[in-house]
Structures are given as structure tokens and as C-alpha cells.
MOPAC internal coordinates of N, CA, C and O (Angstrom, degrees):
PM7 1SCF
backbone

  N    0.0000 0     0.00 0     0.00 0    0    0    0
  C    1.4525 1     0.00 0     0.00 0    1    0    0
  C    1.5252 1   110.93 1     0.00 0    2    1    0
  O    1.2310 1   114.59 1   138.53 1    3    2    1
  N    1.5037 1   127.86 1   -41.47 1    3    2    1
  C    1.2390 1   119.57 1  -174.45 1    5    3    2
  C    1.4471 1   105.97 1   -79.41 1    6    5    3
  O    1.2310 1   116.48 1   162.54 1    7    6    5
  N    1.3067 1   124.29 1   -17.46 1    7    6    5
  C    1.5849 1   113.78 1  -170.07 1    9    7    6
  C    1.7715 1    93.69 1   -79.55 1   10    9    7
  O    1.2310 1   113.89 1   142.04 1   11   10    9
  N    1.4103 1   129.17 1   -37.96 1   11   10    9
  C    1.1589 1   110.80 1  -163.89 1   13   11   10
  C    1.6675 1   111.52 1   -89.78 1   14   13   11
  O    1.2310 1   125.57 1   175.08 1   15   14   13
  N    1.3041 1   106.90 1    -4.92 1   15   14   13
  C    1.9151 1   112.81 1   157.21 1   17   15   14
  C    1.7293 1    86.40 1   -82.23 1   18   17   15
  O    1.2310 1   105.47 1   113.02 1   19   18   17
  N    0.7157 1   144.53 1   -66.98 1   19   18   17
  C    1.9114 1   139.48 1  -165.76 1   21   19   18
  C    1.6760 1    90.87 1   -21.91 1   22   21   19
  O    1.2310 1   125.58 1    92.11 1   23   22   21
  N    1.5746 1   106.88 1   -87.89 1   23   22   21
  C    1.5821 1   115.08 1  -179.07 1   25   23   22
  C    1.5519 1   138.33 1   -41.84 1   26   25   23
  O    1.2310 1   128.47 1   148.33 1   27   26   25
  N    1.6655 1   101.30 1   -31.67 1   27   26   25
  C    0.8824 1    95.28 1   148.45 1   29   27   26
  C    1.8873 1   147.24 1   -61.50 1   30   29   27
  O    1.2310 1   130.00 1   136.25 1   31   30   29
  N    1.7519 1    98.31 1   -43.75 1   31   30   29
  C    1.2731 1    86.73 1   172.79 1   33   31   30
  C    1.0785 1   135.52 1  -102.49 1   34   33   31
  O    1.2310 1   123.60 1  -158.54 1   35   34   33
  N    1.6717 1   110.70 1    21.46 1   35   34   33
  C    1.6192 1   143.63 1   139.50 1   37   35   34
  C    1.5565 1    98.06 1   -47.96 1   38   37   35
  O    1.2310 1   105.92 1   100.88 1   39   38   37
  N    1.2700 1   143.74 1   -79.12 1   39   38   37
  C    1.2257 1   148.44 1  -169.01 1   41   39   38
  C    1.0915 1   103.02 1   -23.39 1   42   41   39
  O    1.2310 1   126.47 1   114.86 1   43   42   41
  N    1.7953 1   105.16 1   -65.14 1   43   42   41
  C    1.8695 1   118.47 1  -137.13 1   45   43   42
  C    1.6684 1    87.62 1   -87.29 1   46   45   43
  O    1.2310 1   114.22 1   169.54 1   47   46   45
  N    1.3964 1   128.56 1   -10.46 1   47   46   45
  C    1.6054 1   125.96 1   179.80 1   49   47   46
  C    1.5143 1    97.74 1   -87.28 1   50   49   47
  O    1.2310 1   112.12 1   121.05 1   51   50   49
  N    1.1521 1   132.47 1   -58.95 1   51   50   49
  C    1.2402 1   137.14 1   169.19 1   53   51   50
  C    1.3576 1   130.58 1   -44.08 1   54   53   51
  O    1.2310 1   116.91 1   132.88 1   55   54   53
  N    1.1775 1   123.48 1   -47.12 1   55   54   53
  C    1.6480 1   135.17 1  -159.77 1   57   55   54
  C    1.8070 1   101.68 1  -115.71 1   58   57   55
  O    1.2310 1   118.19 1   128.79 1   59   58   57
  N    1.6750 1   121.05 1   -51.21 1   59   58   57
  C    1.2876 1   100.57 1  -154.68 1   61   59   58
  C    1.3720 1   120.70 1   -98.46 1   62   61   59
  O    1.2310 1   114.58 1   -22.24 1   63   62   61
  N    1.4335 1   127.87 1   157.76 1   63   62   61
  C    0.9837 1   145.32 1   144.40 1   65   63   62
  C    1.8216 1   102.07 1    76.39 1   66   65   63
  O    1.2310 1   125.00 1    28.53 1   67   66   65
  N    1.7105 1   108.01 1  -151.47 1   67   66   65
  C    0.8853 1    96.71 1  -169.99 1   69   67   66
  C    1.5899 1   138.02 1  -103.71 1   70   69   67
  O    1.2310 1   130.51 1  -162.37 1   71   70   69
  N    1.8929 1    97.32 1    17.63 1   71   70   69
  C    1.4021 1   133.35 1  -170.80 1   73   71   70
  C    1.5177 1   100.47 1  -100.46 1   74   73   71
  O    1.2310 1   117.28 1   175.85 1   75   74   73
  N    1.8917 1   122.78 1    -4.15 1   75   74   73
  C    1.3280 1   103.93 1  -147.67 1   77   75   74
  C    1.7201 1    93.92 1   -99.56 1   78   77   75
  O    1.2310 1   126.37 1    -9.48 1   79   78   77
  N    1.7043 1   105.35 1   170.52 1   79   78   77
  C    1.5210 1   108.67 1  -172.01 1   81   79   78
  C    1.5775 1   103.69 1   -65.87 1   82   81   79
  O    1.2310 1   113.04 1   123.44 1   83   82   81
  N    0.8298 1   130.75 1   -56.56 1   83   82   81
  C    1.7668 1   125.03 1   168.04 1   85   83   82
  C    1.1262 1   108.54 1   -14.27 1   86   85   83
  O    1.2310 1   124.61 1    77.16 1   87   86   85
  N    1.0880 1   108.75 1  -102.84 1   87   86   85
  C    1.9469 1   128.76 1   176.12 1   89   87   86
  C    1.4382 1   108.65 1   -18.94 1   90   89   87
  O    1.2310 1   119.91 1   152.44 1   91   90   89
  N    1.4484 1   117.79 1   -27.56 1   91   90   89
  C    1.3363 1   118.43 1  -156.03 1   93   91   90
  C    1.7412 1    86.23 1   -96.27 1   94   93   91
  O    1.2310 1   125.66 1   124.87 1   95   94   93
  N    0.9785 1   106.73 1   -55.13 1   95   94   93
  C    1.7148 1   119.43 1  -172.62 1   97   95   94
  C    1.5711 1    95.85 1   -44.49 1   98   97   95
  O    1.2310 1   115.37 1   139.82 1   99   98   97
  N    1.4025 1   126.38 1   -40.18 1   99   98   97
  C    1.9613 1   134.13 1  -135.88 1  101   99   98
  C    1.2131 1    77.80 1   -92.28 1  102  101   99
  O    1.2310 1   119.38 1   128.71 1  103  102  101
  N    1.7778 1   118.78 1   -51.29 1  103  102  101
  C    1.9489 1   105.26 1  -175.51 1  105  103  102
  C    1.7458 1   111.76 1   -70.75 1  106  105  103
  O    1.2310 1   117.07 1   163.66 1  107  106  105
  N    0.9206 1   123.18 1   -16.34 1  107  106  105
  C    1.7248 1    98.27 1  -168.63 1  109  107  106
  C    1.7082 1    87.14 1  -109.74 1  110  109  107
  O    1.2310 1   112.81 1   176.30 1  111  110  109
  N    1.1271 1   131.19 1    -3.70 1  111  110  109
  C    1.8145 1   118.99 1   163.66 1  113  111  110
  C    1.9659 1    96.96 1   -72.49 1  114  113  111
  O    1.2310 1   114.65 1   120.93 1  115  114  113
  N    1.3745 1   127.74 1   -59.07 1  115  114  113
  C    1.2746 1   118.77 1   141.66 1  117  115  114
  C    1.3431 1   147.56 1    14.38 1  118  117  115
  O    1.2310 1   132.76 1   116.97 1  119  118  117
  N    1.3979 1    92.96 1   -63.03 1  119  118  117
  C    1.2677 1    95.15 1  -149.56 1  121  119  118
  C    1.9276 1    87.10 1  -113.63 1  122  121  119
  O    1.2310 1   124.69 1   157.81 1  123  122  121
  N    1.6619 1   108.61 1   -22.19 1  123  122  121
  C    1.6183 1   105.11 1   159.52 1  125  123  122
  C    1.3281 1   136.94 1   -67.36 1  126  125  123
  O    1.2310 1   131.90 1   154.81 1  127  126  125
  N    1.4302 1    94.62 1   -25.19 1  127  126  125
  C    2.0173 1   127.54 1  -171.30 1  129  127  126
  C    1.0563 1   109.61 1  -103.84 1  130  129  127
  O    1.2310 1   121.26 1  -133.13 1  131  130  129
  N    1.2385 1   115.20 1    46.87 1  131  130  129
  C    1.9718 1   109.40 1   175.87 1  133  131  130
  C    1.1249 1    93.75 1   -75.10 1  134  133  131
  O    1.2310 1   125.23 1   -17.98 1  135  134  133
  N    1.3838 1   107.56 1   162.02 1  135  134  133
  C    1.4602 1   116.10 1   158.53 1  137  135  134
  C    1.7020 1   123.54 1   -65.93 1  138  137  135
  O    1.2310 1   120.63 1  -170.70 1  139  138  137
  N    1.1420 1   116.40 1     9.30 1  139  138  137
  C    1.4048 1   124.79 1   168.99 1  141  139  138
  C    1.6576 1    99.26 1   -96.82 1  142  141  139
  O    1.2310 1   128.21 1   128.58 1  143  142  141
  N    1.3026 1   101.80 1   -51.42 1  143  142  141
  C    1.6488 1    95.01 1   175.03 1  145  143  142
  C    1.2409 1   122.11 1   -60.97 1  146  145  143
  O    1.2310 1   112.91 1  -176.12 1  147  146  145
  N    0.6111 1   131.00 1     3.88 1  147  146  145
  C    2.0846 1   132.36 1  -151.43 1  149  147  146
  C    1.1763 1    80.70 1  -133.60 1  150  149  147
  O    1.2310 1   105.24 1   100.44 1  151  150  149
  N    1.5787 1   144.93 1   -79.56 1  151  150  149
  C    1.5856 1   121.85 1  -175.34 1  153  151  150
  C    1.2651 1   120.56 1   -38.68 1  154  153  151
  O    1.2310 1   116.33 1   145.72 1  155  154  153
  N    1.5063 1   124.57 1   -34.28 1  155  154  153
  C    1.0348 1   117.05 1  -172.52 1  157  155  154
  C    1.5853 1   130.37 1   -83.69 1  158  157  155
  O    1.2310 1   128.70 1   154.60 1  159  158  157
  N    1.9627 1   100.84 1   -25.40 1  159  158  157
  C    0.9878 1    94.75 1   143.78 1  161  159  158
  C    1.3485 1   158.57 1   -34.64 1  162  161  159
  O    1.2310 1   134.12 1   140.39 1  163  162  161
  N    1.8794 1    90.31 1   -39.61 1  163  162  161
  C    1.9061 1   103.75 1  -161.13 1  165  163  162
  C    1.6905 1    76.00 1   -88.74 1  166  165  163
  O    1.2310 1   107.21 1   170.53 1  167  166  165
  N    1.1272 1   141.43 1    -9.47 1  167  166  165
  C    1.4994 1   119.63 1  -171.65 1  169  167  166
  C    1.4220 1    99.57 1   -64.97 1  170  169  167
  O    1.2310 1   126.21 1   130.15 1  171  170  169
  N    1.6493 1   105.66 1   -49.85 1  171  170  169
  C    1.6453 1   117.05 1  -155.18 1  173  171  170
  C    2.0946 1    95.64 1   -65.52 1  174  173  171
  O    1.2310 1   121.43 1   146.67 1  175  174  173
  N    1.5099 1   114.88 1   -33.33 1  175  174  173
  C    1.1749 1    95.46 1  -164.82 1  177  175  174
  C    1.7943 1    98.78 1   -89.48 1  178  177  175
  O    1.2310 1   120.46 1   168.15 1  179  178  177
  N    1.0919 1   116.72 1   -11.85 1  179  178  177
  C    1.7126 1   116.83 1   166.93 1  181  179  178
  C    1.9375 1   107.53 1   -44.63 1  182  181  179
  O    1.2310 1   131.54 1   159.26 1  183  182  181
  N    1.5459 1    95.33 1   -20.74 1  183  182  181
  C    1.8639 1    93.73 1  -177.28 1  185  183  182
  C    1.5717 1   111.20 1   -79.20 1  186  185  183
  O    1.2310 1   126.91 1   143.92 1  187  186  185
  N    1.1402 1   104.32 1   -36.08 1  187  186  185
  C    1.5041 1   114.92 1   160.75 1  189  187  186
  C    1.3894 1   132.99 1   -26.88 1  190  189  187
  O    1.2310 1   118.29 1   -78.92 1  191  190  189
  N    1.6628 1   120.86 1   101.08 1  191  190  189
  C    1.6559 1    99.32 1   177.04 1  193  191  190
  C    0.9564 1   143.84 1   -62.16 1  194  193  191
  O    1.2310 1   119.83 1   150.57 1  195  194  193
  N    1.4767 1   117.93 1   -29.43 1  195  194  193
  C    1.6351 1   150.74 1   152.20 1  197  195  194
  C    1.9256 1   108.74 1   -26.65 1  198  197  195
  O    1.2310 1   121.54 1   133.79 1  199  198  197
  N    1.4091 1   114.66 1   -46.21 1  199  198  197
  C    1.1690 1   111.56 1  -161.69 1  201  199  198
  C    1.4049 1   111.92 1   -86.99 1  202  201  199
  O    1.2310 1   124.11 1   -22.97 1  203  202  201
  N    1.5128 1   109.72 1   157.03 1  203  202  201
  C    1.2999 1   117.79 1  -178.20 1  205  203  202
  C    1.9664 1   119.19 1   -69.09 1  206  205  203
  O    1.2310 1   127.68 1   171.54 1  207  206  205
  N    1.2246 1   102.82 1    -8.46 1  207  206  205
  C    1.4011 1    96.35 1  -170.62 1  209  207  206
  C    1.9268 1    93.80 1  -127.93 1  210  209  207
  O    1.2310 1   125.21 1  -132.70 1  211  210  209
  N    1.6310 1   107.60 1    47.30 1  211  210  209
  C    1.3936 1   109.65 1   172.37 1  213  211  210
  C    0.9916 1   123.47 1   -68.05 1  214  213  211
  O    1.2310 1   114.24 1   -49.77 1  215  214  213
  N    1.3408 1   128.51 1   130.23 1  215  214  213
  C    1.8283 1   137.01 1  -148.68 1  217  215  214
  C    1.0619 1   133.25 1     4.47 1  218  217  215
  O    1.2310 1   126.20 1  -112.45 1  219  218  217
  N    1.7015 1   105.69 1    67.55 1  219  218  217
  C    1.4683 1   134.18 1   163.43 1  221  219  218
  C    1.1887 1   105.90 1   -69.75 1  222  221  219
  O    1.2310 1   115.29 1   -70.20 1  223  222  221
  N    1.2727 1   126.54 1   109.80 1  223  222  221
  C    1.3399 1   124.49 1   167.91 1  225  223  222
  C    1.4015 1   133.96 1   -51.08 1  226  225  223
  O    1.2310 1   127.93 1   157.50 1  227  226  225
  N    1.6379 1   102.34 1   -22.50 1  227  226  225
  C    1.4429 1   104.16 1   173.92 1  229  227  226
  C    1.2768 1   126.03 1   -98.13 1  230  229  227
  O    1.2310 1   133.60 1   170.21 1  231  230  229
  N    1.5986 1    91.31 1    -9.79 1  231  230  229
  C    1.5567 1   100.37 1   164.59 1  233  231  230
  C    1.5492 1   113.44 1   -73.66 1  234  233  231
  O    1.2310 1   123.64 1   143.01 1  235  234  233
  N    1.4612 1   110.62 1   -36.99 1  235  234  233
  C    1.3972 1   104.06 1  -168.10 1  237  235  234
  C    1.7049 1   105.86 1   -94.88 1  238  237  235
  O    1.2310 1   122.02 1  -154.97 1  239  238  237
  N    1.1338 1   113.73 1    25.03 1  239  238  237
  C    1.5223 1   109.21 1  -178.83 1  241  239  238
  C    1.5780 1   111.88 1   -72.29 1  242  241  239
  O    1.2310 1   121.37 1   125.24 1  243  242  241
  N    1.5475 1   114.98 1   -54.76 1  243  242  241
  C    1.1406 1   130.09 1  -165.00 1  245  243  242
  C    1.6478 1   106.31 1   -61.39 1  246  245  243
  O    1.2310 1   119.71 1   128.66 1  247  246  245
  N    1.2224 1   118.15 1   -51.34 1  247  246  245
  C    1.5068 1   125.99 1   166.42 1  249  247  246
  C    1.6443 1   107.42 1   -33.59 1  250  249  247
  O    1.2310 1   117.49 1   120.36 1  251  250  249
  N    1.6258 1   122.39 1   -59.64 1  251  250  249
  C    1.6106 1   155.94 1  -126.13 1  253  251  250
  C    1.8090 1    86.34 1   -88.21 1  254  253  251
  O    1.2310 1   126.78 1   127.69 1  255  254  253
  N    1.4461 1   104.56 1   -52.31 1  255  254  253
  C    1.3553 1   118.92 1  -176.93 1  257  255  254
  C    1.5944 1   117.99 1   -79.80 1  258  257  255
  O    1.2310 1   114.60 1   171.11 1  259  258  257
  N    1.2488 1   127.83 1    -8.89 1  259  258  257
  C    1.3306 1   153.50 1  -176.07 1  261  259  258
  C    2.1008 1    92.06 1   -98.69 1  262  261  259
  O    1.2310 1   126.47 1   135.07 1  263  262  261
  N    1.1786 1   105.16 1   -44.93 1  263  262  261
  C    1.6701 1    93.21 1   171.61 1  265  263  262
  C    1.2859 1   117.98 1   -96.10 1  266  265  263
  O    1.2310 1   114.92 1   173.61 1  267  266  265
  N    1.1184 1   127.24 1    -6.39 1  267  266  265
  C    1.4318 1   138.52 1  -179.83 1  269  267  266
  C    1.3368 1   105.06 1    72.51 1  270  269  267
  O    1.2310 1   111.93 1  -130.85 1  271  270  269
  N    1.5093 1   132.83 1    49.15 1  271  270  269
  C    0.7822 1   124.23 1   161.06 1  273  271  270
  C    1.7837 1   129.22 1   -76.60 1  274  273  271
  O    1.2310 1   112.96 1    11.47 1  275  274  273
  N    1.4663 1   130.90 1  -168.53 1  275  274  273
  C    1.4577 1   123.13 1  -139.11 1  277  275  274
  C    1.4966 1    69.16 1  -137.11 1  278  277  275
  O    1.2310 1   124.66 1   -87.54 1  279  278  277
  N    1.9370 1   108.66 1    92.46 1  279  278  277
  C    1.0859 1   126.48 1  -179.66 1  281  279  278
  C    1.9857 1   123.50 1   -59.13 1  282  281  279
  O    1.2310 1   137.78 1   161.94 1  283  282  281
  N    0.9360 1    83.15 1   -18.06 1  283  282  281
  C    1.7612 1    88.72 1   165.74 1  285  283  282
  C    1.1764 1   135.85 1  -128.65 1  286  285  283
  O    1.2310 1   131.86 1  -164.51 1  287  286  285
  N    1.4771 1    94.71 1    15.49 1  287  286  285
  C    1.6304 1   108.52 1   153.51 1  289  287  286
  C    1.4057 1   111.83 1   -85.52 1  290  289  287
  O    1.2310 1   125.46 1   127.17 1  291  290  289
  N    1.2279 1   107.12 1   -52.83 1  291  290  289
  C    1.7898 1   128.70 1   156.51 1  293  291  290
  C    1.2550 1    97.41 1    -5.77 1  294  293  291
  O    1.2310 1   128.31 1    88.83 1  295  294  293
  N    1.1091 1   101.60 1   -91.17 1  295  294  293
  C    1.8416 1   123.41 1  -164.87 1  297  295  294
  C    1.4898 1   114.82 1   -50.23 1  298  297  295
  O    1.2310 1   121.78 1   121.64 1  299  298  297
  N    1.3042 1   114.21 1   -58.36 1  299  298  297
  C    1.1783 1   133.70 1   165.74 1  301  299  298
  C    1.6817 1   111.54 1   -26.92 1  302  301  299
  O    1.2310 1   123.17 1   127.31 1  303  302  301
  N    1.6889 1   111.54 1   -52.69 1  303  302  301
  C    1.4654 1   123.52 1  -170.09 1  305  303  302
  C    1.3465 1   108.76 1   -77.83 1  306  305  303
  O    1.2310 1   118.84 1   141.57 1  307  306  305
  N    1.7857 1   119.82 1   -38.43 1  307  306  305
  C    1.3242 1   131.84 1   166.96 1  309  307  306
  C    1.8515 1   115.90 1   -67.60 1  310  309  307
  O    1.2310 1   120.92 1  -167.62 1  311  310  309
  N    1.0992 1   115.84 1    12.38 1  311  310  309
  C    1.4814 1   113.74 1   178.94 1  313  311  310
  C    1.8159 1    88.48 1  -110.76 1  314  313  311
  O    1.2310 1   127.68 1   137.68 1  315  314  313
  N    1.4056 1   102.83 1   -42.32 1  315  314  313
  C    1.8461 1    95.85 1  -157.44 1  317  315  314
  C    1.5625 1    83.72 1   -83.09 1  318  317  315
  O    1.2310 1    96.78 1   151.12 1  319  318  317
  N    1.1158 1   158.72 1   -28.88 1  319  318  317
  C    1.1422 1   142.23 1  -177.36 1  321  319  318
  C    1.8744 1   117.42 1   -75.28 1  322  321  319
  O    1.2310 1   125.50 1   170.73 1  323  322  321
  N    1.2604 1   107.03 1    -9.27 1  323  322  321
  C    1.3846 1   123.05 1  -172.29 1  325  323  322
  C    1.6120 1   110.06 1   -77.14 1  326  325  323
  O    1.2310 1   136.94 1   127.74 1  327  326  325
  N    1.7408 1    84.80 1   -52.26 1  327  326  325
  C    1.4583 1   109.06 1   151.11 1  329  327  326
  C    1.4909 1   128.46 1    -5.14 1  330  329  327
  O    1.2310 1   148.21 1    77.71 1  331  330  329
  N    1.4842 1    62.69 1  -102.29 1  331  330  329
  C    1.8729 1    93.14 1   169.10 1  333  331  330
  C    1.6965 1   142.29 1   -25.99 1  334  333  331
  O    1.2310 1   135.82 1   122.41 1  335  334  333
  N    1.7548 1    86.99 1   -57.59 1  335  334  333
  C    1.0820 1   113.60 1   150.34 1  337  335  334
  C    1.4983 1   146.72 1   -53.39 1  338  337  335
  O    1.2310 1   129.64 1   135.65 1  339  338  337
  N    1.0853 1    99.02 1   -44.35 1  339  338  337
  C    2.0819 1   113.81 1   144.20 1  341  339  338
  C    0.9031 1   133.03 1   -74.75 1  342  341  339
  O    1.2310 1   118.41 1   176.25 1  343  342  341
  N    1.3508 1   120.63 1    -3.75 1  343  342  341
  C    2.0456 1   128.68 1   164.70 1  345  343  342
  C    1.8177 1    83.20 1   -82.50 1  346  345  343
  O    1.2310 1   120.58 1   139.65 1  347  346  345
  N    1.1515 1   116.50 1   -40.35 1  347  346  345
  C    1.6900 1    93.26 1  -142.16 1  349  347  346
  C    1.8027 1   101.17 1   -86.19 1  350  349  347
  O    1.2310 1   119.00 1  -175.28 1  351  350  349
  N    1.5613 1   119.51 1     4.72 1  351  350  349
  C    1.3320 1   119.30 1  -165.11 1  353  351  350
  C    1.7784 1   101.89 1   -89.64 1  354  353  351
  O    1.2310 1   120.10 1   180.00 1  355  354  353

């Protein structure tokens, strides 16, 4: 008898309404993953050499503007380093 009250109010913590762990999990993934967050993410991994969109400027803008950086110096430094980077391959 107590294991099948156990599961049950395993269920109603898990699954229901608007107290349940789901729902609770769906708002703060939400509310971490805005679409402000998530650009800014792909800015930070645009620094990455590994990645396919390595110092995209438009990838890394949203990040660039989030530090207040001096957006066309930015760019400016990501062109001569691009450079650089293609003499040395």
C-alpha cells in the first residue's frame, strides 16, 4: 500500500500541473535560453578554433556588444588576424 501512494505522489511531483518538476525544469531552461542568451553564447563559441563559425563577426557581435567592446576595432583586429592566420597555413 505505501509503495503505490509512494508512485503516486512521485507522478503528481513529477508530471502535474503547474507545481510539477517538468514545468519547473521547461521555465528556468527558458528563462536561461533566451534568444539573447543563445546568441551570445554562439558569440563566445565563434572564439573557438575548433568551430565552424571561427571569428564571424556577426556571430561575435552580440557577445562584443554585451562587453561593450569598440565594435570596429573588434572587427578591424578579427580581419588582420584572419590574415595572419592564412599566411601561416
Amino acid at each position: 500500500m505505501y509503495l503505490s501512494q509512494f508512485r503516486v505522489f512521485r507522478r503528481k511531483l513529477i508530471f502535474l500541473g503547474g507545481g510539477g518538476l517538468i514545468n519547473f525544469i521547461l521555465i528556468e531552461l527558458n528563462d536561461r535560453l533566451s534568444f539573447e542568451n543563445m546568441q551570445m553564447l554562439n558569440g563566445i563559441s565563434a572564439l573557438c578554433p575548433d568551430s565552424d563559425k571561427f571569428l564571424q563577426s556577426e556571430v561575435l557581435k552580440p557577445f562584443a556588444l554585451q562587453m561593450k567592446a569598440d565594435l570596429s576595432s573588434l572587427f578591424n583586429e578579427i580581419q588582420a588576424l584572419k590574415s595572419m592566420l592564412k599566411d601561416t597555413k
